[in-house]
C-alpha positions as CSV (number, residue, x, y, z in Angstrom):
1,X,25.3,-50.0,-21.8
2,X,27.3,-48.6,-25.0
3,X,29.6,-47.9,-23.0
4,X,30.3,-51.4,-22.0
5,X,30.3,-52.6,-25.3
6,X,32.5,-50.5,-26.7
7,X,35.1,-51.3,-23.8
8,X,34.7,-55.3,-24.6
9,X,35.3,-54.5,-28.3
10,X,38.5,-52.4,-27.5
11,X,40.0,-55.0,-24.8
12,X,38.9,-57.5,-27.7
13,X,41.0,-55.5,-30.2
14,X,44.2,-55.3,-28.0
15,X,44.1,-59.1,-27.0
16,X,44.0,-60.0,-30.7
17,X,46.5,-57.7,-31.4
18,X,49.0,-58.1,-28.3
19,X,50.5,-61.2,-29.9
20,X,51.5,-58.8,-33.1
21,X,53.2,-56.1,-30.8
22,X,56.8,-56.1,-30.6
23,X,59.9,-54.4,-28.7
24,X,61.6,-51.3,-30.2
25,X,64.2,-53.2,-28.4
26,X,64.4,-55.9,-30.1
27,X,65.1,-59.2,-28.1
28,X,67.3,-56.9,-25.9
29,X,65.9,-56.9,-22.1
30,X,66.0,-53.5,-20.5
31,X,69.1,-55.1,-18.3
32,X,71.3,-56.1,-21.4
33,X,73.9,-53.4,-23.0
34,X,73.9,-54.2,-26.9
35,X,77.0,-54.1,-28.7
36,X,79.1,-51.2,-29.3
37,X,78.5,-50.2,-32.8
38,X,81.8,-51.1,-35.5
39,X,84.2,-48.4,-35.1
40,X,83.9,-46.2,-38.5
41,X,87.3,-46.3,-40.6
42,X,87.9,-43.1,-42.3
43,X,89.3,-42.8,-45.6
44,X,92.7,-42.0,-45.5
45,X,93.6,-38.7,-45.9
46,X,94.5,-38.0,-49.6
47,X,92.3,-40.3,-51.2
48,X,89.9,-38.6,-53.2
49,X,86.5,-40.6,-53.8
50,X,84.4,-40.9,-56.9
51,X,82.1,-39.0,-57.5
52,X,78.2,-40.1,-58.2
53,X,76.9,-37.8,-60.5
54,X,77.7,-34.6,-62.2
55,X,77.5,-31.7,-60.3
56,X,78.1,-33.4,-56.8
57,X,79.8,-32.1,-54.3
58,X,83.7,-33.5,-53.6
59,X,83.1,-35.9,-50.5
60,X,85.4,-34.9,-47.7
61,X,88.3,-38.1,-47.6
62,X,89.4,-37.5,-44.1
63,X,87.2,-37.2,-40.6
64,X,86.1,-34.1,-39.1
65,X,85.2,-34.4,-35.7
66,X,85.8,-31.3,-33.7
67,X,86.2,-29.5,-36.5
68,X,85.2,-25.6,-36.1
69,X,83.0,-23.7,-38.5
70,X,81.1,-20.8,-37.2
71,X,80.2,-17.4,-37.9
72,X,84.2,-16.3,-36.9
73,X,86.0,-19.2,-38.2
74,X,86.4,-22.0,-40.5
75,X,88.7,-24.8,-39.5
76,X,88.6,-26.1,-43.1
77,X,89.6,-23.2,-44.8
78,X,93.1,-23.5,-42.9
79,X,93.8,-26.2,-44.8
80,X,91.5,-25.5,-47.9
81,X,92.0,-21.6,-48.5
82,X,93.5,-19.9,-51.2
83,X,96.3,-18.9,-49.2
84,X,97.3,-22.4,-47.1
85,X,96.7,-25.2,-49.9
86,X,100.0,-25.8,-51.1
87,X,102.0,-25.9,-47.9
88,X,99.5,-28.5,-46.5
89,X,98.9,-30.5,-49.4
90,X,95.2,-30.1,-49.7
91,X,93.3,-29.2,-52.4
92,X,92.1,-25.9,-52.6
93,X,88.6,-24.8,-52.6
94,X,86.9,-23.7,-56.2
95,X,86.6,-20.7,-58.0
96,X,82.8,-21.3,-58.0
97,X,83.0,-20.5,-53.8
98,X,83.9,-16.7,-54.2
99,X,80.8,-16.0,-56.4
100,X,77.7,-14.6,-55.3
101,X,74.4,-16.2,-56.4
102,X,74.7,-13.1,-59.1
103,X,77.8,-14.6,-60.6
104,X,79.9,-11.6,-59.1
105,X,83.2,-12.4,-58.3
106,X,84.3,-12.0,-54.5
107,X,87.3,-11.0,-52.9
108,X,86.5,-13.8,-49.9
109,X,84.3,-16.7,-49.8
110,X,80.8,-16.1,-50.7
111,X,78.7,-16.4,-47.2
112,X,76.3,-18.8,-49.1
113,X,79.5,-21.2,-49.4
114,X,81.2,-20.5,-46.1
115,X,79.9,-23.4,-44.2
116,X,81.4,-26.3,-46.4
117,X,79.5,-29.4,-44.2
118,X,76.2,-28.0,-45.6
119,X,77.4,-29.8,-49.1
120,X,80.3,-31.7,-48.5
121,X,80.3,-34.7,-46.7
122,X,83.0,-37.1,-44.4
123,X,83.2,-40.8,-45.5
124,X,83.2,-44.0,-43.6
125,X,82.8,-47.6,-44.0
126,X,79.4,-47.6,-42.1
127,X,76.7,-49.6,-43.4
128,X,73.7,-47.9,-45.4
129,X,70.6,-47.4,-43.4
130,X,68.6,-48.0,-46.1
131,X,69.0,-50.3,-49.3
132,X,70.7,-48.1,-52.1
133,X,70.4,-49.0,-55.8
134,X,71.5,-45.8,-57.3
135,X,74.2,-46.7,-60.0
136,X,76.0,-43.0,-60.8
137,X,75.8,-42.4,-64.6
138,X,77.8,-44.3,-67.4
139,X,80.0,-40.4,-68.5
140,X,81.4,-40.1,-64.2
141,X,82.2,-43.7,-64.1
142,X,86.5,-44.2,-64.3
């Protein structure tokens, strides 16, 4: 007999709450493709982009899709190294990247620093995913 009951209270529940549920989908029908996503516009390459607050990172101003950085090699240092900067324009990475977390000065990048995506970011146009109020402090502001 409990048993019962407590099967007509739970088909109760879900019938009072199956006008509430809702789609993941949306009002999409499993049939229908949605619409591409807008196409992200980089930055153009050059461009640096204000900074936030102090201490922050340098956002990257160009993309970086299929961009290698592994173990062996580092497709930003060819551009961002020491010894490539000038002749490709870029800027070069800091000082503060051939320290170790000692303060001792390295003759190579520190390993702690050799994977620059762990900080520093690519920029696009795409919308926020989540409301933002975060104004960056009046002393960074151009």
């Amino acid at each position: 007999m409990k048993k019962i009951i407590l099967l007509v209270v739970l088909l109760a529940a879900v019938a009072l709450n199956a006008e509430e549920l809702k789609s993941l989908r949306g009002e999409h029908p499993l049939d229908s493709v949605p619409p591409p996503p807008e196409k992200k516009i980089w930055a153009k390459d050059g461009e640096t982009i204000p900074r936030n607050y102090v201490q922050q990172p340098p956002l990257i101003p160009h993309k970086i899709t299929g961009y290698q950085i592994n173990l062996k090699y580092n497709k930003c240092l060819s551009c961002h190294g020491w010894k490539h900067y000038k002749e490709s324009g870029a800027t070069k990475i800091s000082l503060t990247h051939f320290k170790d977390r000692e303060g001792n000065e390295l003759s190579d990048v520190s390993p702690r620093r050799y994977f620059c995506t762990q900080c520093h970011v690519p920029q696009a146009n795409a919308k926020p995913l989540v409301e933002n109020t975060f104004k960056p402090v009046d002393s960074i502001k151009e």
